[in-house]
N, C-alpha and C positions, 0 to 999 in steps of 0.2 A: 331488332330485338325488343318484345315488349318490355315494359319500364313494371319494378315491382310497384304496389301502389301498398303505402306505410297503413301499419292499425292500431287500433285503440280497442281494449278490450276491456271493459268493466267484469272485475268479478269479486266473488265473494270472499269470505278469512277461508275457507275452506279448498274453496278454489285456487288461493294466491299461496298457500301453503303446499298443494298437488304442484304447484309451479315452481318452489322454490326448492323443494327437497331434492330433487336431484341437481340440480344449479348449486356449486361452490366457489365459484368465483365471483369477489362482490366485491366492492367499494364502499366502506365504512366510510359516513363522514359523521363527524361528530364536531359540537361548536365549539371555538379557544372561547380562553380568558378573555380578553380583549375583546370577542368580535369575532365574524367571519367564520368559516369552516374549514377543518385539518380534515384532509381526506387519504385513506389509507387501502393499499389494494389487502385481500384478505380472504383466506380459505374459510367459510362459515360453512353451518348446518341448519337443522330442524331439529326441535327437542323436542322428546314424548309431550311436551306442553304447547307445543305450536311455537315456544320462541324462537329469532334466529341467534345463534351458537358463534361464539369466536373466543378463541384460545388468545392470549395474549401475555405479555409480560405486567405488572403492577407499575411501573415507571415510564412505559411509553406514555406518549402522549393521548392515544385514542383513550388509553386507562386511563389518566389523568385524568382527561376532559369528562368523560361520562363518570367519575364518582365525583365528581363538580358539578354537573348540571345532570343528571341521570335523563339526557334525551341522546337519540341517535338516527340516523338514519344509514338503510343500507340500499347499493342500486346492485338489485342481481342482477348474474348476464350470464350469458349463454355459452356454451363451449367452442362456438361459432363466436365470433366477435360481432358479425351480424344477425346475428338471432334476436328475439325476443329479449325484453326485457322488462323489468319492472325496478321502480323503485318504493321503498317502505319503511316510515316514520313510526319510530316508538318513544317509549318510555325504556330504560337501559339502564339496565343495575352492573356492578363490578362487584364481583365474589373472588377474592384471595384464599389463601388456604392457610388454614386445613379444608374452608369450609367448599371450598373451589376444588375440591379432589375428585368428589366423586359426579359432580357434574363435568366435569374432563373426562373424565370416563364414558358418560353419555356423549359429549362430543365427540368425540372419538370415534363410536358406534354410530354417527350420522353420519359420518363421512365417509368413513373407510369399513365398516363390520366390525368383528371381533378379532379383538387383538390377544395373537400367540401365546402373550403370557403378559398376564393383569398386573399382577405383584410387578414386573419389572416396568410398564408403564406409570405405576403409579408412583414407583418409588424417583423415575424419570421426572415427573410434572415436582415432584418435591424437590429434586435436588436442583429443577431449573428455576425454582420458585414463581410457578405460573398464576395466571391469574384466567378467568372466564368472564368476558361480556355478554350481558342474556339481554335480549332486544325483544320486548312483549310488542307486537306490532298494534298501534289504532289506526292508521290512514295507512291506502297506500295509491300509489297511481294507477291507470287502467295498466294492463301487458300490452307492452308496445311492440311493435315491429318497425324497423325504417323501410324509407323507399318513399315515393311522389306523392305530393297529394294526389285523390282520385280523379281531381279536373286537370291534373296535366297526365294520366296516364293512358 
């Protein structure tokens, strides 16, 4: 059976963005207090702005952390567990609501389309008291794939 052989792909915000909007399963990590990084699995998106999108509560910790240090990083991945992957370092802001209302709304629409009826999602995200982490990405790693280096393949 030949052996896959792993890649490294360098690409562009535009490029890593085509990569990531339909990928929603990611791995938020963000830094504690102390030290070290809490890492959190997590349904995100793409915002008309290029940021990546996560719904959250105001009292978890990934929200704690990032309106403490407002940096983040997310590792998308694939719907394959072996697929491609990238990870991506930002700057990470946390918006509670009111002001986190209609940016939920936009998350919403990255992920899943239009939703049925707006008035009843919205008045949802209030009564759960949600909150929005927005992840403006500056670095990110090449798109990787696993598999052999190409000298053992």
């Amino acid at each position: 059976m030949p052996r896959t052989i792993a890649t490294n792909t360098k690409v562009g915000l535009e490029e890593l963005l085509d990569f990531v909007r339909p990928r929603h399963h990611m791995i938020l990590l963000t830094p504690r207090a102390g030290g070290g990084v809490q890492g959190s699995p997590v349904t995100a998106g793409v915002d008309e702005e290029g940021r990546i999108v996560v719904s959250t509560y105001p009292e978890r910790a990934k929200a704690v952390n990032v309106g403490r240090h407002g940096a983040a990083s997310v590792i998308v991945l694939s719907d394959d567990f072996g697929g491609p992957w990238v990870q991506v370092d930002g700057d990470a802001e946390l918006l509670t609501l009111p002001e986190a209302l209609e940016p939920l709304v936009d998350y919403f629409r990255c992920i899943s389309g239009e939703h049925p009826d707006w008035d009843e999602y919205r008045q949802a995200m209030q009564a759960q008291g949600k909150a929005l982490i927005r992840i403006t990405p500056t670095r990110w790693s090449p798109v990787a794939t696993g598999g052999f280096p190409a000298r053992l393949a």
